[in-house]
N, CA, C and O of each residue as an XYZ file, in Angstrom:
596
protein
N      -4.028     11.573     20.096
C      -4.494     12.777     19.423
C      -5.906     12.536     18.889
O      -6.204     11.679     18.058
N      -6.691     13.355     19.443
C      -8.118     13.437     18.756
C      -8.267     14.106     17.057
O      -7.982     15.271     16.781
N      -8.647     13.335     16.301
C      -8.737     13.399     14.761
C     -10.198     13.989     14.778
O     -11.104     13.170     14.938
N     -10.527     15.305     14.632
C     -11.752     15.611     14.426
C     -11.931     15.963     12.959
O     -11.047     16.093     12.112
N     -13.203     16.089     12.825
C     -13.594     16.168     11.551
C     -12.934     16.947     10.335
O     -12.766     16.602      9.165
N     -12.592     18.215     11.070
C     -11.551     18.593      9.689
C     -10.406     18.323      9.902
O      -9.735     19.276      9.506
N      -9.800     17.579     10.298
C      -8.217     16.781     10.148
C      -8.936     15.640      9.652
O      -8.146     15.146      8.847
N     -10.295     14.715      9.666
C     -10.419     13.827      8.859
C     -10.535     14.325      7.307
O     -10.413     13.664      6.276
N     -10.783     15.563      7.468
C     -10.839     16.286      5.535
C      -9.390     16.407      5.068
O      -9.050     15.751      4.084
N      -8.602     17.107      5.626
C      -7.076     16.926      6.117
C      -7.196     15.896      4.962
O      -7.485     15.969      3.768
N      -6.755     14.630      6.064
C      -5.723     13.570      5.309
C      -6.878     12.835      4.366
O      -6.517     11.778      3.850
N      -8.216     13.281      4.092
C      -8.886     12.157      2.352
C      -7.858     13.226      1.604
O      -6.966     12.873      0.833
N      -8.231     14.981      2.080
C      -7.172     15.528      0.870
C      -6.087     15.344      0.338
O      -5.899     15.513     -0.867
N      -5.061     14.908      1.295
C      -3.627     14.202      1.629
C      -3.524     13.134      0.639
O      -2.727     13.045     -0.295
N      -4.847     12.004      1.138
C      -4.574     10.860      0.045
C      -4.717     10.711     -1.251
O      -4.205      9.951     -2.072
N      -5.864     11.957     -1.334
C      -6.149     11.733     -2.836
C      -5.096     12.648     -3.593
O      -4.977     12.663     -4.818
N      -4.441     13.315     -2.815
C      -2.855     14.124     -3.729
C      -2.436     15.079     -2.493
O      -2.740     16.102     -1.879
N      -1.257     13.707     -2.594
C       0.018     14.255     -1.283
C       0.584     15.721     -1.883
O       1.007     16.404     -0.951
N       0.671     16.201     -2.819
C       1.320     17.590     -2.943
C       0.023     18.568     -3.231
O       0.350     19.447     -4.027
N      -0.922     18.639     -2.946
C      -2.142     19.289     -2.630
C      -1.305     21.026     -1.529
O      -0.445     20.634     -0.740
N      -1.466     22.221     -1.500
C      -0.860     22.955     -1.658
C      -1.876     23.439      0.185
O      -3.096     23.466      0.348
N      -0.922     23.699      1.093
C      -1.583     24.042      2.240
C      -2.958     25.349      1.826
O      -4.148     25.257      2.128
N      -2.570     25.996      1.395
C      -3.441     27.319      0.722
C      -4.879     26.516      0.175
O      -6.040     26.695      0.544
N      -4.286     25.501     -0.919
C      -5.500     24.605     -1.418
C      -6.266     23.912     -0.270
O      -7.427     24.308     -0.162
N      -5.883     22.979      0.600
C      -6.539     22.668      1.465
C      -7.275     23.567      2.684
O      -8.333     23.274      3.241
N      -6.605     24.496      2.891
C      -7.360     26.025      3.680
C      -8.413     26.287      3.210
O      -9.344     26.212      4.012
N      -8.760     26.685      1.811
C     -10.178     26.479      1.117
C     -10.662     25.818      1.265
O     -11.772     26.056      1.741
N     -10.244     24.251      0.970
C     -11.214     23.641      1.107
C     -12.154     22.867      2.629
O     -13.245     22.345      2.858
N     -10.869     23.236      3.372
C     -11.592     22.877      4.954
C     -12.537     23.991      5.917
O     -13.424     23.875      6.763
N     -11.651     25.350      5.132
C     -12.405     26.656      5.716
C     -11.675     26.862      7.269
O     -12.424     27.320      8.132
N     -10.307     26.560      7.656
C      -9.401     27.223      7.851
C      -7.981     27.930      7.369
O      -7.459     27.698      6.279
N      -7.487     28.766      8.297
C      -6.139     29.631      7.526
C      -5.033     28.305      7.151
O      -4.826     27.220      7.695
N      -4.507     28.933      6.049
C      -3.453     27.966      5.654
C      -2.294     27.553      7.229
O      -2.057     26.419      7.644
N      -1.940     28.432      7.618
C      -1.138     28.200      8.880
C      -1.791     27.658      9.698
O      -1.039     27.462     10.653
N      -3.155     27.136      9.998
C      -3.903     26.230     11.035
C      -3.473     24.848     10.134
O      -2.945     23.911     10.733
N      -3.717     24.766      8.698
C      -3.691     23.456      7.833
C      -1.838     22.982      8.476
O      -1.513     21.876      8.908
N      -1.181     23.871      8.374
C       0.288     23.376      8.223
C       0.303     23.044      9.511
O       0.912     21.975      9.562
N      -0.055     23.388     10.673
C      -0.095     23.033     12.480
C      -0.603     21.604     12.601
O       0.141     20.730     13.047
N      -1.704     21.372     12.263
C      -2.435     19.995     12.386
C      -1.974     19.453     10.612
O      -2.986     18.910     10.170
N      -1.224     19.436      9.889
C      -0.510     18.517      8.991
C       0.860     18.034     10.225
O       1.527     17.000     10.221
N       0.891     18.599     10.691
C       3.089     18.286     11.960
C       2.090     17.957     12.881
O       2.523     17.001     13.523
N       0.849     18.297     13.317
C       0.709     17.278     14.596
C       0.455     15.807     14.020
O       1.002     14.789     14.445
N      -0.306     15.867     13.165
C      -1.425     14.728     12.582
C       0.303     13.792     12.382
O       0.460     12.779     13.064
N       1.327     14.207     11.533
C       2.921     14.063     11.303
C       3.447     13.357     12.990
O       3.482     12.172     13.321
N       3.710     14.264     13.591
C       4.271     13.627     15.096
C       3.545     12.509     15.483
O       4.098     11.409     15.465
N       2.261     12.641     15.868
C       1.351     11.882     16.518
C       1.507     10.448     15.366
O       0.795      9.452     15.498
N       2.347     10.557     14.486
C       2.583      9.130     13.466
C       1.028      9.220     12.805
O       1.663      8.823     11.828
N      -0.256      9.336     12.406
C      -1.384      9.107     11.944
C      -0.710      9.168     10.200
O      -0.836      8.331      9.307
N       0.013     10.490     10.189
C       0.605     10.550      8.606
C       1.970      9.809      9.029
O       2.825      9.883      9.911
N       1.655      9.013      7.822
C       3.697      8.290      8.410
C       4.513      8.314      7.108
O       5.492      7.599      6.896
N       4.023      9.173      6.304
C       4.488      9.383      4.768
C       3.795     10.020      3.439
O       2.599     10.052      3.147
N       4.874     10.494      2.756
C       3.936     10.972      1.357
C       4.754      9.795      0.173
O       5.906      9.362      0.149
N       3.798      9.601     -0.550
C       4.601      8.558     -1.410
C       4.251      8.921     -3.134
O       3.263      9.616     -3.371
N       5.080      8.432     -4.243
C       4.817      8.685     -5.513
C       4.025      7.568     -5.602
O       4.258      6.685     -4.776
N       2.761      7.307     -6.748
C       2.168      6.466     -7.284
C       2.863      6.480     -8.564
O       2.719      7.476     -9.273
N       3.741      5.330     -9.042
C       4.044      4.989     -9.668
C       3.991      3.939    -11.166
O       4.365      2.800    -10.888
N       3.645      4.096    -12.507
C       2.810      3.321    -13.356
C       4.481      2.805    -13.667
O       5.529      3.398    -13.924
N       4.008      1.133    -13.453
C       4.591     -0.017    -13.561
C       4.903      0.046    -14.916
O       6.052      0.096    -15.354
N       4.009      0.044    -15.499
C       3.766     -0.833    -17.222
C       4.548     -0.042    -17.633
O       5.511     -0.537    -18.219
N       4.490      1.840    -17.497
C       5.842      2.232    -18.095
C       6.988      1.931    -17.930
O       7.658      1.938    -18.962
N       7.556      1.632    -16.918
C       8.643      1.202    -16.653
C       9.162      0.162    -16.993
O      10.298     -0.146    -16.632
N       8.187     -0.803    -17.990
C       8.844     -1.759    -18.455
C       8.156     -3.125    -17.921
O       8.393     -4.200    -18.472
N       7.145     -2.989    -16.627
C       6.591     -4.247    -16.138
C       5.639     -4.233    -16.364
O       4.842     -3.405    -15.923
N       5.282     -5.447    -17.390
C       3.995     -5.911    -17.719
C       3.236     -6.460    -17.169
O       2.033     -6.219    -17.269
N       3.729     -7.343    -16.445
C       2.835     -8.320    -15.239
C       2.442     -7.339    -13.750
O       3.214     -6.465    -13.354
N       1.211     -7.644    -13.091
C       1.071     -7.482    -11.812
C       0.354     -8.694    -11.819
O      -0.360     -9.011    -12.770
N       0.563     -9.686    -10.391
C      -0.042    -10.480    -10.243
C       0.034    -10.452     -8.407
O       0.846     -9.923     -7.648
N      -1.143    -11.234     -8.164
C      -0.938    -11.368     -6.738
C      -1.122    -12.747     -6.707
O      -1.808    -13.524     -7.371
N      -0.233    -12.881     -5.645
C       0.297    -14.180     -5.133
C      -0.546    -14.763     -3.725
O      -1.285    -13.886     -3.279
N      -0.570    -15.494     -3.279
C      -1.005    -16.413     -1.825
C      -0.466    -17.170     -1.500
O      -0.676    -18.291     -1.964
N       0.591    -16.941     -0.455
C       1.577    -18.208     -0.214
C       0.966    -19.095      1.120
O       0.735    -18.641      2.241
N       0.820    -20.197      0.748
C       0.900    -21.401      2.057
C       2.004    -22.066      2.789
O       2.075    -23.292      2.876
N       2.772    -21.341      3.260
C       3.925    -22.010      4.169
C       4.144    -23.236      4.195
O       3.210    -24.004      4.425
N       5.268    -23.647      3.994
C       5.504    -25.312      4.747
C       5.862    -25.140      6.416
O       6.363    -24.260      7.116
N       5.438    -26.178      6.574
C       5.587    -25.919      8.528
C       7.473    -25.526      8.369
O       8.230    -26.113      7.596
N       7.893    -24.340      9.381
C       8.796    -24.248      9.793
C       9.697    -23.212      8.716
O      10.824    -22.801      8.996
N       8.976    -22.888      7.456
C       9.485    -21.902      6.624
C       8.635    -20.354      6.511
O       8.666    -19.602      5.537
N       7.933    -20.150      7.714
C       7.069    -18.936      7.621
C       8.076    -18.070      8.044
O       8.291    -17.188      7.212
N       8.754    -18.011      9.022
C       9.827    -17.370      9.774
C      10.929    -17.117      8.489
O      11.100    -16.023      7.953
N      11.459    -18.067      8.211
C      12.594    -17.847      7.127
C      11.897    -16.951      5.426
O      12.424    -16.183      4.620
N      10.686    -17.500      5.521
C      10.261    -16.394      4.526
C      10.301    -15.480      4.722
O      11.157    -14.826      4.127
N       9.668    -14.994      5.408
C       9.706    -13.199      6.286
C      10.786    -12.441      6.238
O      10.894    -11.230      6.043
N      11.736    -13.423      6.472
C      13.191    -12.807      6.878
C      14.047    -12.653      5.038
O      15.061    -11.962      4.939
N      13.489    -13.338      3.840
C      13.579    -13.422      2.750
C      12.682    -12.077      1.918
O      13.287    -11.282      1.198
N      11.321    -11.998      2.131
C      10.828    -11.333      1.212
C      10.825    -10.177      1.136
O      10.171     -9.497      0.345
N      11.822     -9.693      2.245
C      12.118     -8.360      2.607
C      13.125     -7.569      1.072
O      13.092     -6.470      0.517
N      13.948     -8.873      0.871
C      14.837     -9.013     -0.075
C      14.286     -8.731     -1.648
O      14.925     -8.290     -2.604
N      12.981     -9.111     -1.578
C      12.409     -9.382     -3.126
C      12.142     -8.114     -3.700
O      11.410     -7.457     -2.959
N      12.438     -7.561     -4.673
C      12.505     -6.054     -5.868
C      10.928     -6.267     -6.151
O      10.164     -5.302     -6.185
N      10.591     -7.295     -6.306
C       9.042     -7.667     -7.179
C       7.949     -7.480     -6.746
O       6.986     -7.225     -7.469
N       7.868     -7.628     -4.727
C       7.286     -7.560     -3.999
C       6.793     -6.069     -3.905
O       7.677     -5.253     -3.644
N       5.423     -5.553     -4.089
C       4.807     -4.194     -3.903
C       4.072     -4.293     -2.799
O       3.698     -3.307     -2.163
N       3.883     -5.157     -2.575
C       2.859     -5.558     -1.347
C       3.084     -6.715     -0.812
O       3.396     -7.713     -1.461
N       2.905     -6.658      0.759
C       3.359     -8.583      1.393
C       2.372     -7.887      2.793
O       2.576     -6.809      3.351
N       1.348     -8.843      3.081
C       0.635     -8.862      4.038
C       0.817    -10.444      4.707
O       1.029    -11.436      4.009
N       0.666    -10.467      6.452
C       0.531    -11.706      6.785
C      -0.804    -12.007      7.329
O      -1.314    -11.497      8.326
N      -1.220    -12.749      6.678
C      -2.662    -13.022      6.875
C      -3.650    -14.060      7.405
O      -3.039    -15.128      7.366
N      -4.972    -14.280      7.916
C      -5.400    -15.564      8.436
C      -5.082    -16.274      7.252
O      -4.396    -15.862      6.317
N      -5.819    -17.733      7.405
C      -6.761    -18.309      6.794
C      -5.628    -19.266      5.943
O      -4.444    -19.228      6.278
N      -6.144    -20.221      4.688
C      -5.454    -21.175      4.728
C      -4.080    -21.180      4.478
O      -3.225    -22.013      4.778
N      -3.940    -19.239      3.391
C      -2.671    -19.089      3.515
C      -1.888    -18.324      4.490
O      -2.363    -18.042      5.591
N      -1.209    -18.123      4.283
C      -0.420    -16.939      5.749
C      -0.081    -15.787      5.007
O       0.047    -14.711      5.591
N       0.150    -15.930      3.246
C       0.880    -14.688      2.957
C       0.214    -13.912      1.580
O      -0.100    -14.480      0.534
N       0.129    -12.914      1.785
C      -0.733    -12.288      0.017
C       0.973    -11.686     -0.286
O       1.844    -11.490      0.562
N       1.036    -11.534     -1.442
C       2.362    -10.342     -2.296
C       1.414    -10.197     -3.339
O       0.717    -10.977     -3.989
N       1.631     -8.699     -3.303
C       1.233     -7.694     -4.814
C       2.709     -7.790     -5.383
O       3.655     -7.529     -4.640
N       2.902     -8.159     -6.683
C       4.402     -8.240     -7.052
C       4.276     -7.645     -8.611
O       3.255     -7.754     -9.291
N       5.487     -7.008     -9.037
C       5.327     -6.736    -10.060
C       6.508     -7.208    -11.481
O       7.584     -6.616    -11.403
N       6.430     -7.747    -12.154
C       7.145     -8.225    -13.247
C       7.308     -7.986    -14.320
O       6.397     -7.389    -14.895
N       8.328     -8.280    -14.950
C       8.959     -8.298    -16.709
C       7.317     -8.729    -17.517
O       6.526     -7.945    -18.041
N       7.246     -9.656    -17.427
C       7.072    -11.035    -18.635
C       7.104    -11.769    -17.875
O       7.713    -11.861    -16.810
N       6.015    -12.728    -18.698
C       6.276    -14.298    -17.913
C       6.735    -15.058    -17.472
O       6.393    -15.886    -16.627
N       7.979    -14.782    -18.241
C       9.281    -15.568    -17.411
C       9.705    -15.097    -16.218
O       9.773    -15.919    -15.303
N      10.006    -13.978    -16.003
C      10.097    -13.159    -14.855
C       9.314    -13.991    -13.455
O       9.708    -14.399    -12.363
N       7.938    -13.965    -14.228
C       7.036    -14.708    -13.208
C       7.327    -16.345    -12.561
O       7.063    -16.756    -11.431
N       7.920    -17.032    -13.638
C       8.029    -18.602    -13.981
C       9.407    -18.217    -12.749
O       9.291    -18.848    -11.698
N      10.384    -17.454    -12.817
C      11.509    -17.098    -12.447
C      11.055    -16.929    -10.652
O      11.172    -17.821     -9.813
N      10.725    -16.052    -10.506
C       9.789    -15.747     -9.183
C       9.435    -16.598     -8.533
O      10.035    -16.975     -7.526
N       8.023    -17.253     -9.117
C       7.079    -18.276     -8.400
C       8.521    -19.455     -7.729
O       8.723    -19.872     -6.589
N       9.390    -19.713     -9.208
C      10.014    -20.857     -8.467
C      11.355    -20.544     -7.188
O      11.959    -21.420     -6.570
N      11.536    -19.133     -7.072
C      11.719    -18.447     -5.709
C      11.195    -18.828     -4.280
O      11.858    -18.684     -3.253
N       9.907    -19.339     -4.342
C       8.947    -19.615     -3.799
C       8.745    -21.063     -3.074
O       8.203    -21.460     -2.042
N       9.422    -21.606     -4.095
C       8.721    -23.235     -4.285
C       9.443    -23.509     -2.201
O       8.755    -23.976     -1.293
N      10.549    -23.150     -2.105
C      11.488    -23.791     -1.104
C      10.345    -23.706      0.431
O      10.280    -24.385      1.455
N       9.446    -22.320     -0.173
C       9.382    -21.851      1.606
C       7.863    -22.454      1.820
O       7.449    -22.595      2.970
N       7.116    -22.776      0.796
C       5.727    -23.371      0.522
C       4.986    -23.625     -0.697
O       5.825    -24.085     -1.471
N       3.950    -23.578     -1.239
C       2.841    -23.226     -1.516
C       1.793    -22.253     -2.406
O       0.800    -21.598     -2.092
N       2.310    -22.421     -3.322
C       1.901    -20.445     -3.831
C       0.512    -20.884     -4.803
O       0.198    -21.969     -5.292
N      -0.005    -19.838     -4.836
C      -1.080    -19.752     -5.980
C      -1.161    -17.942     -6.781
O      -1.401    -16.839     -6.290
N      -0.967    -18.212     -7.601
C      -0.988    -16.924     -8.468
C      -2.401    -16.273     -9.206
O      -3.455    -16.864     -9.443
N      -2.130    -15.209     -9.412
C      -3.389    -14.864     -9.994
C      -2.934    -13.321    -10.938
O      -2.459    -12.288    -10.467
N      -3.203    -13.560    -12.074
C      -2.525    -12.228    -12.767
C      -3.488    -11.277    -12.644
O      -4.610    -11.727    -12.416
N      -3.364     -9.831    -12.743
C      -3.970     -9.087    -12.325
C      -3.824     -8.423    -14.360
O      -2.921     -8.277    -15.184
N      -5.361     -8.218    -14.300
C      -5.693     -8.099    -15.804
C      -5.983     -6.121    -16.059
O      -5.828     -5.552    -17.140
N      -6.418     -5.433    -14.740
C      -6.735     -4.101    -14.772
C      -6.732     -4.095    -13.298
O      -6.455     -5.079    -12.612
N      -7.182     -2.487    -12.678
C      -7.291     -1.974    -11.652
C      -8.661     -1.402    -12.118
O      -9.002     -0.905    -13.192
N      -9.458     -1.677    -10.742
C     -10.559     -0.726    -10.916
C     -10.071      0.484     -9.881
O      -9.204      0.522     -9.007
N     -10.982      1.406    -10.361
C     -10.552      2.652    -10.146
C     -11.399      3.240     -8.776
O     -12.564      3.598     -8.950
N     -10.990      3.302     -7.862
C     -11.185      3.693     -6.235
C     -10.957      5.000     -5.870
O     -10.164      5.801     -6.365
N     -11.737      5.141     -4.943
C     -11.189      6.110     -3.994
C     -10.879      5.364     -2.699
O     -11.764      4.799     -2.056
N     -10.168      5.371     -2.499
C      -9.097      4.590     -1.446
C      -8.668      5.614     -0.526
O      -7.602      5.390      0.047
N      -9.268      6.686     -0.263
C      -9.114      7.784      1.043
C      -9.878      7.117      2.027
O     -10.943      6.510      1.916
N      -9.056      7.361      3.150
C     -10.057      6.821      4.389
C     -11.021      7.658      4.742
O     -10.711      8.849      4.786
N     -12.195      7.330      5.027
C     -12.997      8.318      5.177
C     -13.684      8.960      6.417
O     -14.768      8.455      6.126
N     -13.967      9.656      7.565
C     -14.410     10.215      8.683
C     -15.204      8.773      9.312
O     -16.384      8.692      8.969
N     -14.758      7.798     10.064
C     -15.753      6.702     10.440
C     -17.067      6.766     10.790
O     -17.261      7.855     11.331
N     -18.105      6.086     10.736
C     -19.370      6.677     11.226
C     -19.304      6.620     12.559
O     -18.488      5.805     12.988
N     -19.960      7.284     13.410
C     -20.125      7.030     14.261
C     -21.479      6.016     14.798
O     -22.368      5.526     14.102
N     -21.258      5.907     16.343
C     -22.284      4.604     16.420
C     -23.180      5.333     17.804
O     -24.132      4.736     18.307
């Protein structure tokens, strides 16, 4: 499916607020709301949208910690991790990645102990290095129309 320029306005609108109102986005792309809802189910089929999701604040809920993690595998426990961290509540994020480690987790926690509790979750499959996460800077994290070349 070809993503032209206003289906790239489409989904920044999408990201920056999934319940954004077809009518609202019709304005703002400068087609009819029923063209917006046609190319929202293609952009949908064609998989490009593969979800709407809640952004959710942690800290209310009781978790104080975000920290991200970097795991270094022990030879022969990358496989059995994988097949583990699927399991983990804490885990917000798990990427597999180059470089010296193989694994990032965005994770989210109680308290320190929580963390002390966690990390030593960890100890069996490798390697970890932690890093607490003190704030979020504030993004726009919409993908944006690529340049062209």
């Amino acid at each position: 499916m070809k993503v032209d320029s206003v289906n790239w306005l489409i989904l920044q609108l999408l990201q920056n607020n999934a319940r954004v109102s077809h009518t609202e986005i019709a304005k703002q792309v400068g087609i009819s709301s029923p063209a917006v809802a046609e190319r929202i189910r293609k952009l949908e089929d064609a998989g490009i949208i593969e979800g709407y999701y809640a952004k959710v604040s942690y800290l209310k809920t009781g978790y104080q910690f975000k920290a991200i993690i970097n795991l270094r595998a022990f030879m022969g426990r990358l496989k059995p991790f994988l097949e583990k961290v699927v399991t983990f509540k804490e885990v917000v994020n798990c990427y597999r990645i180059t470089g010296n480690e193989n694994i990032v987790m965005e994770v989210i926690l109680r308290d320190q102990k929580h963390l002390e509790q966690f990390i030593d979750q960890l100890i069996t499959y490798g390697e970890s290095k932690t890093q607490i996460v003190l704030s979020a800077v504030t993004t726009n994290n919409a993908i944006k129309k690529p340049i062209s070349s």
